[in-house]
MDAnalysis code that builds the backbone (N, CA, C; Angstrom):
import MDAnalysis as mda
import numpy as np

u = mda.Universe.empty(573, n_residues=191, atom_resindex=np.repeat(np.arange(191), 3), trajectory=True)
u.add_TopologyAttr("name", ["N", "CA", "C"] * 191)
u.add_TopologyAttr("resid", np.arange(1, 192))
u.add_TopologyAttr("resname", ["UNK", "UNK", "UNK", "UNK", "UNK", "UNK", "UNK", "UNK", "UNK", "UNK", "UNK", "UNK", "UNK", "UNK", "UNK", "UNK", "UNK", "UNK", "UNK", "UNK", "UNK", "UNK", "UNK", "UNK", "UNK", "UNK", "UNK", "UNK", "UNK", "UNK", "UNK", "UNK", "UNK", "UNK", "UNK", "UNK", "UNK", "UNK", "UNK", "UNK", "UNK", "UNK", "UNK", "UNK", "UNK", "UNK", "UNK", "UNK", "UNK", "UNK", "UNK", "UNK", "UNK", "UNK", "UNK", "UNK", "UNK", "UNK", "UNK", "UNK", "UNK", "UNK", "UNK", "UNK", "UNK", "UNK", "UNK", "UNK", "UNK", "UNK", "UNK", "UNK", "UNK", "UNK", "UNK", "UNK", "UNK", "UNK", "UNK", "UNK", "UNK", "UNK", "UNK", "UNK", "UNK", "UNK", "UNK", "UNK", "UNK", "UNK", "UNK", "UNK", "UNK", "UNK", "UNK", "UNK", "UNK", "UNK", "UNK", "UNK", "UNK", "UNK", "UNK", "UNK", "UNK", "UNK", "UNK", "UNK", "UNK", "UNK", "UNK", "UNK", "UNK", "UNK", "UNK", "UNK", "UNK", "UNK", "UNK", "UNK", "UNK", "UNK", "UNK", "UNK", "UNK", "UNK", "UNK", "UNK", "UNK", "UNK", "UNK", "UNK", "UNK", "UNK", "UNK", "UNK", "UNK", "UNK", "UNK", "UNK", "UNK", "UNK", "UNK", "UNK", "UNK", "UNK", "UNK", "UNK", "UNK", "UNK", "UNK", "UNK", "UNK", "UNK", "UNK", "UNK", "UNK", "UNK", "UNK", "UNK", "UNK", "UNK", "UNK", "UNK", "UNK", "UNK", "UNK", "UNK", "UNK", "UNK", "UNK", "UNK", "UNK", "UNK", "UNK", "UNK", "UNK", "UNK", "UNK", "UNK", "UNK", "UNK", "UNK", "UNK", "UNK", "UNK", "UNK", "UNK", "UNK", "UNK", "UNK"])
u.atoms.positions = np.array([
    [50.832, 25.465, -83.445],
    [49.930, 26.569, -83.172],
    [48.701, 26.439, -84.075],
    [47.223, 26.687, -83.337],
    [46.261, 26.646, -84.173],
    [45.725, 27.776, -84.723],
    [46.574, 28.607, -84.817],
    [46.025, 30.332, -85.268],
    [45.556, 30.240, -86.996],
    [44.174, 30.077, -87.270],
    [43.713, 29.924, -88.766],
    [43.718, 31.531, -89.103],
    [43.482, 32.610, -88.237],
    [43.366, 33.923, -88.983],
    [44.358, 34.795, -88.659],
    [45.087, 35.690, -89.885],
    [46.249, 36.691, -89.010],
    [45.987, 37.456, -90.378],
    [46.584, 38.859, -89.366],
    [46.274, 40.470, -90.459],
    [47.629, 40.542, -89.715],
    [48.891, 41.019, -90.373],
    [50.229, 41.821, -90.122],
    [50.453, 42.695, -91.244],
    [51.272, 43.408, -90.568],
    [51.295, 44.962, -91.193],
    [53.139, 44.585, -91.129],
    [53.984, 45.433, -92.032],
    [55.111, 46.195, -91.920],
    [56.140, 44.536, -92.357],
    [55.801, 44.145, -93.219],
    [55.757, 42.649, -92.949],
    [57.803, 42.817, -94.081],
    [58.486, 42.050, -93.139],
    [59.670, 42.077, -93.924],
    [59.938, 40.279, -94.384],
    [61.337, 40.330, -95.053],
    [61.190, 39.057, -95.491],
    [61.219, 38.181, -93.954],
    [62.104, 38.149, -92.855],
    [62.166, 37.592, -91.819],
    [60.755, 37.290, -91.506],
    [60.284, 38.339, -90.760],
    [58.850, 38.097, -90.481],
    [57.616, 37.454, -91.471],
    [57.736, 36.996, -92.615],
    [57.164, 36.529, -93.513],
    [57.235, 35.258, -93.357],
    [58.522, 34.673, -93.534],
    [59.378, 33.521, -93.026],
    [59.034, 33.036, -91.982],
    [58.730, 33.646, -90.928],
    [57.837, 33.463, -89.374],
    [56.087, 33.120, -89.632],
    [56.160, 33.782, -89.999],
    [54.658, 33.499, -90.290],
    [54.066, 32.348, -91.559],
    [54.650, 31.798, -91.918],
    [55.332, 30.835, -92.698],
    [55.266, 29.562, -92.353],
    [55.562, 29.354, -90.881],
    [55.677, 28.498, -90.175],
    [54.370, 28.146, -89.359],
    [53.211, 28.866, -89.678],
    [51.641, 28.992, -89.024],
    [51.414, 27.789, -90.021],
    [51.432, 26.525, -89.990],
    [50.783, 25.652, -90.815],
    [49.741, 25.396, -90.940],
    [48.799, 26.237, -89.764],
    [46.966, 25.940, -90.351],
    [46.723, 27.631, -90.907],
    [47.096, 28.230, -91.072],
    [46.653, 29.527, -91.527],
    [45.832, 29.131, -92.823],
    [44.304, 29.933, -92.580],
    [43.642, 29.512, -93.510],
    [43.400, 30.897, -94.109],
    [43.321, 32.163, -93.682],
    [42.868, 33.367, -94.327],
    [44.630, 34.586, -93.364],
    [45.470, 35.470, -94.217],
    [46.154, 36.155, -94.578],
    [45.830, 37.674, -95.021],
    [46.143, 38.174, -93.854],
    [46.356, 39.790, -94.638],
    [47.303, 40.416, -94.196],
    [47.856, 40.518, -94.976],
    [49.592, 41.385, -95.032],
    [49.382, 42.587, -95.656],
    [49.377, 43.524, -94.481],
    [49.234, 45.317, -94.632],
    [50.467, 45.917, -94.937],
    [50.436, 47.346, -95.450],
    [51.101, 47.951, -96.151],
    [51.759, 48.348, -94.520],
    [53.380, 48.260, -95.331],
    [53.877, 47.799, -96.258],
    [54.408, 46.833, -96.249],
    [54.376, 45.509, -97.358],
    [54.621, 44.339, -97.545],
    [56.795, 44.826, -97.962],
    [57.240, 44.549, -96.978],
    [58.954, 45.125, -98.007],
    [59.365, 43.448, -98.044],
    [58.941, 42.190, -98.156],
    [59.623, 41.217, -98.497],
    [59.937, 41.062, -99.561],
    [60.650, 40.149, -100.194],
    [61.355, 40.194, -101.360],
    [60.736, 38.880, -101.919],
    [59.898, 37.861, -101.449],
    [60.227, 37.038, -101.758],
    [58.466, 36.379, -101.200],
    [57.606, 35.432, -102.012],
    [56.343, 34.549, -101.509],
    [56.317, 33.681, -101.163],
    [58.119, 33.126, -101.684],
    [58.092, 31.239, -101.860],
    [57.824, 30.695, -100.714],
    [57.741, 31.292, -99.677],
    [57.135, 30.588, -98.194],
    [55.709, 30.425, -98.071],
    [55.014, 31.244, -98.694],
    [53.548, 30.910, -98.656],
    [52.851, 29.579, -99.461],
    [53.925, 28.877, -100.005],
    [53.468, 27.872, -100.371],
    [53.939, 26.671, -99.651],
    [54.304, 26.885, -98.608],
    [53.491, 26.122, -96.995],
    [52.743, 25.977, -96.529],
    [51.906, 26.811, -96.565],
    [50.434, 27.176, -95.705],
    [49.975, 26.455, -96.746],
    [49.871, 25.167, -96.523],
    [48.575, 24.041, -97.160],
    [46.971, 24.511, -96.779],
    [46.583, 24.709, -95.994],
    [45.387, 25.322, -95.682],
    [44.906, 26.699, -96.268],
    [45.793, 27.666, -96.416],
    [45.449, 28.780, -96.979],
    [44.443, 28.873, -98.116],
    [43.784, 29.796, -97.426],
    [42.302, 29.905, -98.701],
    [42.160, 31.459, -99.268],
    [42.788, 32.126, -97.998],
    [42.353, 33.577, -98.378],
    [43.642, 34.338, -98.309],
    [43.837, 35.110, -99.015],
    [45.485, 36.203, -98.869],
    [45.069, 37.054, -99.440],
    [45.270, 38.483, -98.988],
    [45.440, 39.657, -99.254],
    [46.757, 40.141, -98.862],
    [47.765, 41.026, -100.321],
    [48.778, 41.780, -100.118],
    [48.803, 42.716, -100.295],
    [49.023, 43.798, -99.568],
    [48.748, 45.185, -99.273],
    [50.437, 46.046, -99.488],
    [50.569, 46.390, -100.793],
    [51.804, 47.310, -100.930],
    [52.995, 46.338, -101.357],
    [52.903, 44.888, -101.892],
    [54.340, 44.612, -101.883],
    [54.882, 45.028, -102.729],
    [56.001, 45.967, -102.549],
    [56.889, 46.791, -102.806],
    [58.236, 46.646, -103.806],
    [58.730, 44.852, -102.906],
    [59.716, 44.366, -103.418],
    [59.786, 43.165, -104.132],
    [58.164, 42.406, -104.601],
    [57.940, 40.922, -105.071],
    [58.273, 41.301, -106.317],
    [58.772, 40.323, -107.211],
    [58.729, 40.893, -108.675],
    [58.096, 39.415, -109.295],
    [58.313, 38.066, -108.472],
    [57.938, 37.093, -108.763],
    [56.689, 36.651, -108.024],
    [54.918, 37.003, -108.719],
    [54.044, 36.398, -108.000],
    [53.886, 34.573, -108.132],
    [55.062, 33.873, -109.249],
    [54.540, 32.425, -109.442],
    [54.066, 31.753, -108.320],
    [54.907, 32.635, -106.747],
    [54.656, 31.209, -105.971],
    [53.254, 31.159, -105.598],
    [51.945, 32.407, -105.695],
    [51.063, 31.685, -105.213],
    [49.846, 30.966, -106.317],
    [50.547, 30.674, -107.368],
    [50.137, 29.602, -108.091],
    [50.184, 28.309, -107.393],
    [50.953, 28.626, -106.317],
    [51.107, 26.846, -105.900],
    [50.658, 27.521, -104.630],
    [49.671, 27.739, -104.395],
    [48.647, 27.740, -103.268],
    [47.501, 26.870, -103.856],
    [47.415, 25.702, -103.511],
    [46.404, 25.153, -104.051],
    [45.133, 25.050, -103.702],
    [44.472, 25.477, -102.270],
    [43.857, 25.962, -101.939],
    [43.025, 27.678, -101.752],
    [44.171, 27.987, -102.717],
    [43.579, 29.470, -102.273],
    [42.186, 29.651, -103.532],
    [41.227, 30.556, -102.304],
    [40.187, 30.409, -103.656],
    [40.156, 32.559, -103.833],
    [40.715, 33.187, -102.893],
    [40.530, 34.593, -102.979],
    [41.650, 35.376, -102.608],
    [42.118, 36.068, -103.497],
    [43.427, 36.496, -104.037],
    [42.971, 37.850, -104.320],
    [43.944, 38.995, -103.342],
    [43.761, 40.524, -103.291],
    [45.279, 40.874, -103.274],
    [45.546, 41.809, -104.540],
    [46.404, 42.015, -104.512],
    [46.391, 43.809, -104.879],
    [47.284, 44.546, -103.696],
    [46.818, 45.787, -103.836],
    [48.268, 47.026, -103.969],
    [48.257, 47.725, -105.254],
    [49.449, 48.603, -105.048],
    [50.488, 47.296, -105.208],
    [50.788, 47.136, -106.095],
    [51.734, 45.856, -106.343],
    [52.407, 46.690, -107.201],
    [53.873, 47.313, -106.853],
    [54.791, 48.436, -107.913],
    [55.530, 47.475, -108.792],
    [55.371, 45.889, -109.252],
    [56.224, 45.390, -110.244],
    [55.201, 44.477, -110.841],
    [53.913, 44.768, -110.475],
    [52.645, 43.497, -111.208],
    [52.262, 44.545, -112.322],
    [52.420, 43.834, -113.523],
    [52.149, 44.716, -114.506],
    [51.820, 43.200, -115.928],
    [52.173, 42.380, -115.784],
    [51.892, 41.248, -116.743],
    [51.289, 39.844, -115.753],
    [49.922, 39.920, -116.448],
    [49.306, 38.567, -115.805],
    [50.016, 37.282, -116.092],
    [50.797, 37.090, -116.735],
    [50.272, 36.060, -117.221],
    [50.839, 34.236, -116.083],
    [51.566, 34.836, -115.146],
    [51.617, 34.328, -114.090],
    [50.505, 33.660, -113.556],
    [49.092, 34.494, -113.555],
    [48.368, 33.765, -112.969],
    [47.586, 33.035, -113.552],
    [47.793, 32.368, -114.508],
    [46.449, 31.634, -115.422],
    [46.841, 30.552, -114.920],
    [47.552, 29.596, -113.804],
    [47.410, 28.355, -113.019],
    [45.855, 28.535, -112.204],
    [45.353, 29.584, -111.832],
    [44.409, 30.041, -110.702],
    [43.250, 30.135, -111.458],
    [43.322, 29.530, -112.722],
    [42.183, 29.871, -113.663],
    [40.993, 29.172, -113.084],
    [40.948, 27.814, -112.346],
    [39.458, 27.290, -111.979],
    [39.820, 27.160, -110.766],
    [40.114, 28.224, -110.026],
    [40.351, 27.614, -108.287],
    [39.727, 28.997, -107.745],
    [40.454, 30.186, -108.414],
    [39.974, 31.412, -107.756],
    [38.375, 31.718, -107.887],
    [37.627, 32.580, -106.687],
    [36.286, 32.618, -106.745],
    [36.386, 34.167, -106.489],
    [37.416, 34.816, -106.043],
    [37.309, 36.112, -106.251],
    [39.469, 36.312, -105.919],
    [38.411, 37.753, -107.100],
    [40.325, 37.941, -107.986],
    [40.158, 39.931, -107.516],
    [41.129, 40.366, -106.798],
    [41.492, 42.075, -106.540],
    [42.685, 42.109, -106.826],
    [42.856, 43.141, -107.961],
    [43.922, 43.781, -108.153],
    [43.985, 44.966, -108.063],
    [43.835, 45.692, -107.424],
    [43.774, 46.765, -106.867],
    [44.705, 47.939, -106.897],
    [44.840, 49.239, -107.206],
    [45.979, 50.317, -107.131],
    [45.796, 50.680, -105.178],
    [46.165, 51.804, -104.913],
    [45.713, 52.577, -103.672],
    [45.350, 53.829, -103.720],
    [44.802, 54.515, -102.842],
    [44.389, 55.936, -102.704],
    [45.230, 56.702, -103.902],
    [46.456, 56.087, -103.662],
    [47.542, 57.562, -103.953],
    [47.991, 57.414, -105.319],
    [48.292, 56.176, -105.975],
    [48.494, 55.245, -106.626],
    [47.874, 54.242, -107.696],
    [47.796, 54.321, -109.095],
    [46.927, 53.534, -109.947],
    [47.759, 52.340, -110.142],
    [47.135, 50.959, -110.154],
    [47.754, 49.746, -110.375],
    [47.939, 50.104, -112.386],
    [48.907, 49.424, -112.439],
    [48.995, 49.341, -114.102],
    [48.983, 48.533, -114.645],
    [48.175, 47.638, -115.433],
    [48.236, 46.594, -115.987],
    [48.012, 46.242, -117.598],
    [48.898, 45.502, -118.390],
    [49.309, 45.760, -119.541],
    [48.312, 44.925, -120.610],
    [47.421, 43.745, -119.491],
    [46.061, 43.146, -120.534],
    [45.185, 42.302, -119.825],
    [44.615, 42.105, -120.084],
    [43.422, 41.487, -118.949],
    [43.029, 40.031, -119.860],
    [43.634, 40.487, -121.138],
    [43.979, 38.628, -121.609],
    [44.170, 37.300, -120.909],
    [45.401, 37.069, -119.693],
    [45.212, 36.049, -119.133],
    [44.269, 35.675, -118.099],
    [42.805, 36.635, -118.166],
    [42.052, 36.041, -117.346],
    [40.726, 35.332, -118.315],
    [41.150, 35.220, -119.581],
    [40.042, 34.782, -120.140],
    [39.825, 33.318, -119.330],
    [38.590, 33.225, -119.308],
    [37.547, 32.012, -118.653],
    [37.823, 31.637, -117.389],
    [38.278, 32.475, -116.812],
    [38.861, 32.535, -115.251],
    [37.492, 31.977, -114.870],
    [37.374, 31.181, -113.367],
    [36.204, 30.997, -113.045],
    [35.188, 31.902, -111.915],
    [36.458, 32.560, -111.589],
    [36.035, 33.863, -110.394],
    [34.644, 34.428, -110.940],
    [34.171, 34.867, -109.557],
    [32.441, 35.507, -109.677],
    [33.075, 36.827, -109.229],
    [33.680, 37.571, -108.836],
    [33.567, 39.001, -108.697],
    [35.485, 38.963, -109.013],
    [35.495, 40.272, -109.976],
    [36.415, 40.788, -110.140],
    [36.527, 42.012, -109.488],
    [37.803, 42.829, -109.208],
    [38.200, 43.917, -108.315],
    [39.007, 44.643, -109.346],
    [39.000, 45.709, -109.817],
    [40.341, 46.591, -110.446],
    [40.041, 47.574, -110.193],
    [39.735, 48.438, -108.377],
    [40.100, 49.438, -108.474],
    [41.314, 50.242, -108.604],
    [41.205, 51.468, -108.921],
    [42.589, 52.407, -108.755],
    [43.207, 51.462, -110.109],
    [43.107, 51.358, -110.917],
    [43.449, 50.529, -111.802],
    [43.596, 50.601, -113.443],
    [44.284, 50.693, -113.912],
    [44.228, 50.926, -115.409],
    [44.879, 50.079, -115.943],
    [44.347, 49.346, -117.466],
    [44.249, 48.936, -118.349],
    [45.109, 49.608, -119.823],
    [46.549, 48.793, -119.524],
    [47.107, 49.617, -121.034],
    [45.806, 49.272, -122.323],
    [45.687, 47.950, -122.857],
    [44.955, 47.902, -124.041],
    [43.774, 48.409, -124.190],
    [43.135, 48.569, -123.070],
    [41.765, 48.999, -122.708],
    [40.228, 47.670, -123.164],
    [40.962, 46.359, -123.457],
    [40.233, 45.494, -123.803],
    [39.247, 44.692, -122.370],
    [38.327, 44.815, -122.419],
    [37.470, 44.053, -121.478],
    [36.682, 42.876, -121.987],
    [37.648, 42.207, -123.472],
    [36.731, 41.718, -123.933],
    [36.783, 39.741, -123.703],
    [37.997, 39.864, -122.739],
    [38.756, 38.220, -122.010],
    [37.524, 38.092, -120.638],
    [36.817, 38.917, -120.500],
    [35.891, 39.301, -119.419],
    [34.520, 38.046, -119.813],
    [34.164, 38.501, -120.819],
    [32.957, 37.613, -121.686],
    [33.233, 35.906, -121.434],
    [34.046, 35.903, -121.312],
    [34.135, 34.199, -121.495],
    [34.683, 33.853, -119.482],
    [34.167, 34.657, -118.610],
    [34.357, 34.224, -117.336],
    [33.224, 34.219, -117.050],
    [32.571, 32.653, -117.580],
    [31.388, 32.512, -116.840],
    [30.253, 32.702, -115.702],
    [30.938, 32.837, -114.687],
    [31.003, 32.797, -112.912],
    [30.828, 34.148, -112.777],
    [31.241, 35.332, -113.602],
    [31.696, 36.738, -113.111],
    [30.537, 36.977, -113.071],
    [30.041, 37.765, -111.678],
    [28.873, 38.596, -111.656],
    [28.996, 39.790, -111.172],
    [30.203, 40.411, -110.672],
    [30.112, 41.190, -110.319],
    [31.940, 41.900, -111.022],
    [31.928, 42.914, -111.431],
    [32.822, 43.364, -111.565],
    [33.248, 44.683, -111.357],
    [33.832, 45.068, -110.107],
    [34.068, 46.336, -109.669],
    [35.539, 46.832, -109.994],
    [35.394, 48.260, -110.939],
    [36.691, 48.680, -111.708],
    [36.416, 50.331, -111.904],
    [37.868, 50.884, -112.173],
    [37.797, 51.704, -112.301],
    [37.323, 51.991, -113.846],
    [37.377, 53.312, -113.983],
    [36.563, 53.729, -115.358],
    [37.605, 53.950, -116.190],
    [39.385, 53.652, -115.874],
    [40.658, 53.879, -116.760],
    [40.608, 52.071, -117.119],
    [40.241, 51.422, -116.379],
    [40.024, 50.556, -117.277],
    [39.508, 49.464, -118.874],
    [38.823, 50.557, -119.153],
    [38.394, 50.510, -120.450],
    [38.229, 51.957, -121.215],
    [37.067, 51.901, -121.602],
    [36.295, 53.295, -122.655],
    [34.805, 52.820, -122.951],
    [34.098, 54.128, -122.492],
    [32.782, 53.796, -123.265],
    [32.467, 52.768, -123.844],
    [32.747, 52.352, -125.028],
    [32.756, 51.483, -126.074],
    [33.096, 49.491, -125.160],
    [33.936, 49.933, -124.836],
    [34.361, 48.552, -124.153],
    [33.657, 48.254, -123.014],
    [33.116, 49.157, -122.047],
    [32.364, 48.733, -121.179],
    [30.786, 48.561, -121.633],
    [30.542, 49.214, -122.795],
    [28.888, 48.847, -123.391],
    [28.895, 47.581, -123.960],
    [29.996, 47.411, -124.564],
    [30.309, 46.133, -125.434],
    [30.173, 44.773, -124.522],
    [30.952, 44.896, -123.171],
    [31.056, 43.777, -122.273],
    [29.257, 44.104, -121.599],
    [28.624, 45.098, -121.741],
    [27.243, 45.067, -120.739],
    [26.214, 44.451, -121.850],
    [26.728, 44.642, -123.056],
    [25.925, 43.778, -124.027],
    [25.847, 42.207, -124.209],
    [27.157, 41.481, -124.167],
    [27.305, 40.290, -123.718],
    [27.352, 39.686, -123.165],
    [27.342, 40.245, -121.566],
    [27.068, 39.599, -120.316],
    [25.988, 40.478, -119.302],
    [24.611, 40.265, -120.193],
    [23.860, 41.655, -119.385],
    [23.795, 41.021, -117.861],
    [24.215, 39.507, -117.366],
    [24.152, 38.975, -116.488],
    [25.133, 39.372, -115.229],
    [26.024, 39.993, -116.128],
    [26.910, 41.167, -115.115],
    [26.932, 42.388, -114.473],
    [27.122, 42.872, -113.385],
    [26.797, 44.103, -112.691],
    [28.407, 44.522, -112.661],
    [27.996, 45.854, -112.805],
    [28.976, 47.033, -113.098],
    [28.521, 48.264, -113.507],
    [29.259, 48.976, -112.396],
    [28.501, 50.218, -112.083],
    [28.638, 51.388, -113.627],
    [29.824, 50.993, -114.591],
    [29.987, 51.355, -115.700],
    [29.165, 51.194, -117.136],
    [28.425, 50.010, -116.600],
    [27.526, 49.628, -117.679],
    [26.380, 50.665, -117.849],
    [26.093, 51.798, -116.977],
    [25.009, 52.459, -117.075],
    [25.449, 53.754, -117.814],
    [24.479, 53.890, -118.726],
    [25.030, 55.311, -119.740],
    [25.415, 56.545, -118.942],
    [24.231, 56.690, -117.560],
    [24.294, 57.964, -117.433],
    [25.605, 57.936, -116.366],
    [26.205, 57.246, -116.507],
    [28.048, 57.685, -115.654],
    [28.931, 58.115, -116.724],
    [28.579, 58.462, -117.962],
    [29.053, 59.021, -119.196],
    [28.397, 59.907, -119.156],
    [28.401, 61.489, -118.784],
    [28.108, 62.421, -119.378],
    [28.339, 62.721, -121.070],
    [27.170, 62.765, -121.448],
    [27.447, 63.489, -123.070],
    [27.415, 62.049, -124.390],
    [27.525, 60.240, -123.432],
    [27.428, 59.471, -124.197],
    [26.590, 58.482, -124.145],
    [26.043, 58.445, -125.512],
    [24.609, 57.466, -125.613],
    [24.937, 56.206, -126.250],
    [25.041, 54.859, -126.171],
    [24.858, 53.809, -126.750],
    [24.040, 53.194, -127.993],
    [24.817, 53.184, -129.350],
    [23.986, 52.734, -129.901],
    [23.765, 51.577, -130.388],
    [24.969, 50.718, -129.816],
    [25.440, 49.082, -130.200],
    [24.216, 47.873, -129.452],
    [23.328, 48.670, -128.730],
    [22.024, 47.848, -127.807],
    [21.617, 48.168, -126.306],
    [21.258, 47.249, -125.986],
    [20.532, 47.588, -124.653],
    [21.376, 47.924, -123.770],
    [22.421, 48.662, -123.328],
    [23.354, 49.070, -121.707],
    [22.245, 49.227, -121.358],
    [22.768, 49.158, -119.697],
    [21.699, 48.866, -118.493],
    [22.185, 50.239, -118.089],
])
């Protein structure tokens, strides 16, 4: 079958397993809710470039799409057991855009943003999203990043002026004082 694009919804491990078997699939979106247990099939899809997972519920192991060796854009949304990166630092010079995303209802939780230092990705994603350490400072050394769209539990004042000071080459809608009511910058130029 030559089907390069598929969006499925309600996706269980069987049907995962099925779709698995699409050997040119080049772009993936698996809608909420993802209830498989399991990725290790997606590292079949030799072609795969693009995947988005929407709700998986029951993954606790993301290693397998480290061995997507093609994938360059990786969305991962409402993930109830992703809470430590450090799985993904294989994806450090392949990915060109990285979403980790919470949902409407739901904040993603994540415990450090450490293993993305020097990632090569140009736009980062963390909405719905919070940051236990509140450090944005593994951010500075991702060359490529130009765009970084996040929620505002992701850091503090301080950490988002700090990262708009060292990469004024970055856009983020946080870098601007006046989305802080009541706080002024005095560490330099915020945009």
């Amino acid at each position: 079958m030559k089907l390069r694009i598929l969006t499925a919804s309600a996706v269980t491990q069987d049907f995962l397993d099925e779709i698995c078997e699409l050997e040119n699939l080049e772009w993936l979106t698996l809608e909420w809710p993802v209830t498989a247990e399991s990725l290790e099939g997606l590292t079949r899809l030799k072609k795969l470039h693009r995947l988005k997972l929407d709700s998986p519920r029951n993954i606790t192991d993301f290693t397998p799409l480290t061995r997507i060796f093609g994938l360059t854009r990786l969305e991962i949304e409402n993930a109830k057991h992703l809470f430590d990166l450090r799985w993904i630092r294989p994806l450090k010079d392949r990915l060109e855009m990285l979403g980790l995303d919470g949902s409407i209802n739901t904040t993603q939780k994540l415990e450090s943003l450490d293993p993305l230092d020097g990632f090569a990705f140009s736009e980062l994603s963390l909405v719905s999203t919070s940051v236990k350490d509140k450090d944005l400072s593994p951010l500075i050394t991702c060359r490529n990043l130009s765009r970084l769209e996040c929620a505002k539990a992701v850091s503090n004042f301080e950490g988002f002026m700090a990262l708009a000071d060292a990469r004024p080459d970055m856009a983020c809608q946080w870098f601007d004082p006046d989305w802080w009511p009541g706080r002024k910058w005095r560490g330099g130029p915020a945009r």
